[in-house]
C-alpha positions in Angstrom: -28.3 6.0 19.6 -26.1 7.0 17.2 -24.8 4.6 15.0 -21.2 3.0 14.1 -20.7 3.9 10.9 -22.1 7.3 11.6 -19.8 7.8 14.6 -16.5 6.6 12.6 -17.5 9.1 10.1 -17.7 12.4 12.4 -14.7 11.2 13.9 -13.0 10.9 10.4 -14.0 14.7 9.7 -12.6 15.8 12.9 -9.3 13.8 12.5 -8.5 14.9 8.7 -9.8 18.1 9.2 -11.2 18.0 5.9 -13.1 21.0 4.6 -15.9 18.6 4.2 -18.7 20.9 3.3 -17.4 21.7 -0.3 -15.9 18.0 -0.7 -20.0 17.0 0.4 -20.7 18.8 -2.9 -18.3 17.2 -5.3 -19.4 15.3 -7.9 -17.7 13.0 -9.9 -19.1 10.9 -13.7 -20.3 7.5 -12.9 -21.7 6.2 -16.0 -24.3 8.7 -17.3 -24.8 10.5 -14.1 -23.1 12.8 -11.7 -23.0 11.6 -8.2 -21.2 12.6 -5.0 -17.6 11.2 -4.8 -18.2 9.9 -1.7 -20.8 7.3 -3.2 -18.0 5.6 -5.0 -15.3 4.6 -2.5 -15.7 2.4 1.0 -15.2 3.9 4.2 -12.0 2.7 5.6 -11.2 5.0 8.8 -12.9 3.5 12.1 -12.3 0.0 13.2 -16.6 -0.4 12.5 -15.8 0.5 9.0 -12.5 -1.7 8.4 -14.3 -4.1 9.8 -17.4 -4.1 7.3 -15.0 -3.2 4.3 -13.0 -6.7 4.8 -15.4 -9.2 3.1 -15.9 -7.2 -0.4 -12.7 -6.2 -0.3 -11.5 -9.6 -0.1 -13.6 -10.6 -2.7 -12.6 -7.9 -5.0 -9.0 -8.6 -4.7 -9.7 -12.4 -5.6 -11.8 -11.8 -8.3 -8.4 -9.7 -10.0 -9.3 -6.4 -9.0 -7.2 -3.7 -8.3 -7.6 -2.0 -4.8 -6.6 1.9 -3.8 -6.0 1.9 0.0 -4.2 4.6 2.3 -0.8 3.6 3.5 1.2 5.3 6.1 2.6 7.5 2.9 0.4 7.8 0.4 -2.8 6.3 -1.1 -1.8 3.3 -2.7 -2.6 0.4 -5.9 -2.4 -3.3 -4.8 -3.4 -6.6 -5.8 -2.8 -9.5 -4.7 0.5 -11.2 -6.0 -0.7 -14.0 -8.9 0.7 -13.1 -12.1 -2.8 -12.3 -13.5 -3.4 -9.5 -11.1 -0.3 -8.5 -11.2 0.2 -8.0 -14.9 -3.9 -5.9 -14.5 -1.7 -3.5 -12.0 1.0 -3.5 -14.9 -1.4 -2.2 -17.1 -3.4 0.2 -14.9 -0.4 2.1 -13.9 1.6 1.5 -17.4 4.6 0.6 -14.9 8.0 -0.5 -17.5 9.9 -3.1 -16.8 12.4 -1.9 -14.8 9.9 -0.7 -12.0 8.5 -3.1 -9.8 6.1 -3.4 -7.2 7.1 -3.7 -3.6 4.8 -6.3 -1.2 3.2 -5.4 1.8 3.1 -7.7 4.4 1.2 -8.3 8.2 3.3 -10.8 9.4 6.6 -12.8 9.0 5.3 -16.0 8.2 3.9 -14.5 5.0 7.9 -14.0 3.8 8.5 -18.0 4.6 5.4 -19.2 2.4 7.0 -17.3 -0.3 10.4 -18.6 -0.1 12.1 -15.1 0.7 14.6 -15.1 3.1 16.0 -12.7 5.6 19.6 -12.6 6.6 20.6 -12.3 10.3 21.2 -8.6 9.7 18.2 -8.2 7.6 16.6 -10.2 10.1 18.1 -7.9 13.7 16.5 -4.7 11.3 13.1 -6.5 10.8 12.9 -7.0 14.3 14.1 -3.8 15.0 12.1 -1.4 12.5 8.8 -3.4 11.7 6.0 -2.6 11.2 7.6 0.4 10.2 8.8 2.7 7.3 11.4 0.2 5.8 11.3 -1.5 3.0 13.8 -4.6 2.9 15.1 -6.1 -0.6 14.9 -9.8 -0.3 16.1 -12.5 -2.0 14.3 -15.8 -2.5 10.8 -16.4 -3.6 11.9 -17.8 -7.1 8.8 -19.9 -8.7 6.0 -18.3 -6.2 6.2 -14.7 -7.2 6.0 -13.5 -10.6 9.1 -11.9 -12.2 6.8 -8.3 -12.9 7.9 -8.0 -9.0 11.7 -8.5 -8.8 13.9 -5.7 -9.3 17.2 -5.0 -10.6 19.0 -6.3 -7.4 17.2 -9.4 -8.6 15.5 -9.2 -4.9 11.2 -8.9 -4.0 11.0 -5.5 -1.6 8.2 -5.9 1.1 7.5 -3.6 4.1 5.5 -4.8 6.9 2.9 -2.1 7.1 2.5 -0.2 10.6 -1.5 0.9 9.2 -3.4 -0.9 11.2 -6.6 -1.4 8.8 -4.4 -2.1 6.2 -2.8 -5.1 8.9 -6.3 -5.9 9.2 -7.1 -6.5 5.9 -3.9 -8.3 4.6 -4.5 -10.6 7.3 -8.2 -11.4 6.0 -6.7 -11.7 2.7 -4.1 -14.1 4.3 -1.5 -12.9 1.6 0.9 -9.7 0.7 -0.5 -7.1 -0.9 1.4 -5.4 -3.9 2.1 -1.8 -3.7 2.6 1.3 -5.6 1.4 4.8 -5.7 -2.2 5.6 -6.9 -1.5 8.1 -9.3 -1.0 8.6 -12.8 2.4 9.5 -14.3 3.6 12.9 -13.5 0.8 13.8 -10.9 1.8 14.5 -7.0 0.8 11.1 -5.3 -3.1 10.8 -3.4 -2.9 11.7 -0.1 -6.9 11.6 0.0 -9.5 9.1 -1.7 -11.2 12.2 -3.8 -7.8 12.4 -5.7 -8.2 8.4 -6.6 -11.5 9.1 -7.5 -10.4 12.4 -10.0 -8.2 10.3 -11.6 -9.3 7.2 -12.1 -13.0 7.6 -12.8 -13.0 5.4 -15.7 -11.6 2.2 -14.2 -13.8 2.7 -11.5 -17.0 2.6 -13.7 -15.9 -0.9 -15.3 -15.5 -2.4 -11.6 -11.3 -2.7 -12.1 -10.9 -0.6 -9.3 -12.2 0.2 -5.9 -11.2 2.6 -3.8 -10.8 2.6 0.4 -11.3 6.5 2.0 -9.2 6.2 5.1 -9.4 9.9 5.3 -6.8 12.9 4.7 -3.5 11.3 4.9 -0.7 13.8 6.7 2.5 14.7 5.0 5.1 12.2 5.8 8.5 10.5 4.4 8.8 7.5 2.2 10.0 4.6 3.9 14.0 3.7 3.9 14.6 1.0 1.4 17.3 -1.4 2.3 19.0 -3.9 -0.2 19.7 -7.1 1.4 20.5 -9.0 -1.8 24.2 -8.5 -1.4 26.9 -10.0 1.4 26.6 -6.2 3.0 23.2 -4.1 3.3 22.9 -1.1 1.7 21.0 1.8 1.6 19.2 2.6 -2.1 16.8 5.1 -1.4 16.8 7.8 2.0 13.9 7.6 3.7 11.9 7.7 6.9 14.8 6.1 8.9 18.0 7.4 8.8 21.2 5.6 7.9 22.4 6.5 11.2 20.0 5.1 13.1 19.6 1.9 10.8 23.8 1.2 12.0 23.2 1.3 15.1 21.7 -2.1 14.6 24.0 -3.1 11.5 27.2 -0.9 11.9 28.7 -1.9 8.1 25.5 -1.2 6.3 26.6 0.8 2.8 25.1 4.2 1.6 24.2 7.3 3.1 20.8 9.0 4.3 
């Protein structure tokens, strides 16, 4: 009988369509050695494999850790959202001021525990778009959330994921889940775990980071970021959603896409 684990794993090769025969034979520095890449991250692709990932991966994320995941982008840095934590991600990614991180959420109550607040427009697109590629810019969550993850706008931007391991495991975390890309300055963003791995060897030797391989990722739009700060919704970066269709839900929304 074949097992799980295996199973999820041929079904993994067939889906990214992976030339997995030379990516068998990579080899990456752990310590001293040279060891497949493959050795170093958690599988993440079946529901077997989210499944048996959730438990350490819970426990790395509450011990301060920094955890690379595939999104419905790109592969992705998250932590969760204490200020220690968030200040580790600060570092890792040597993010300025000016740049925050986004949340990423698996439900709405997570947005009322945090004191952020959705308008009844920003409310009719939630309903309307999520889970989905749209990021909302909220306001609220003063004295929960450190200030690392408020933007100019002076609002926290969360998406509520449509990845359904990543659903999965912000639920067992029973918090958000901070967000940015999971790549250095100036390289193309990971669309597969063996890009983490190339870049971030280092950090993953010391234990600061582990990394989930939900498989080849396909090429696909950034979400639609919507301010909702303001008395009128805007539009502040283009995305997977189109102005257009966002008014047919709120006809005065501001900027173009």
């Amino acid at each position: 009988m074949m097992l799980p684990g295996r199973r999820g794993a041929r079904q993994r090769a067939r889906h990214e369509g992976y030339r997995r025969r030379r990516l068998r034979h990579r080899r990456v520095a752990v310590g001293a050695r040279r060891v497949s890449w493959q050795s170093v991250v958690t599988p993440f692709w079946s529901p077997d494999e989210v499944q048996a990932a959730l438990t350490p991966v819970v426990m790395h994320l509450q011990n301060r850790g920094v955890l690379a995941y595939p999104t419905e982008t790109v592969y992705g840095f998250g932590t969760m959202v204490d200020h220690d934590s968030v200040e580790k991600l600060v570092t890792l990614k040597r993010r300025p001021p000016a740049k925050p991180f986004l949340l990423l959420v698996s439900n709405s109550a997570m947005l009322t525990r945090l004191g952020l607040q959705l308008s009844a427009q920003a409310a009719h697109l939630a309903a309307r778009h999520w889970p989905g590629p749209l990021t909302l810019v909220l306001p609220g969550g003063e004295g929960q959330l450190p200030a690392r993850l408020r933007g100019p706008e002076g609002g926290i931007a969360v998406r509520w994921t449509p990845h359904e391991g990543l659903q999965r495991l912000i639920s067992a975390l029973g918090a958000p889940l901070t967000s940015t890309s999971a790549n250095r300055p100036g390289v193309p963003p990971a669309m597969r775990a063996v890009e983490v791995v190339d870049q971030w060897t280092p950090e993953i030797n010391r234990g600061l980071l582990m990394v989930l391989d939900g498989g080849a990722l396909p090429p696909s739009s950034p979400s639609t970021v919507v301010d909702c700060t303001g008395r009128r919704l805007r539009v502040i970066r283009p995305g997977a959603i189109s102005a257009a269709i966002l008014r047919n839900t709120v006809p005065d929304l501001l900027g173009d896409a």
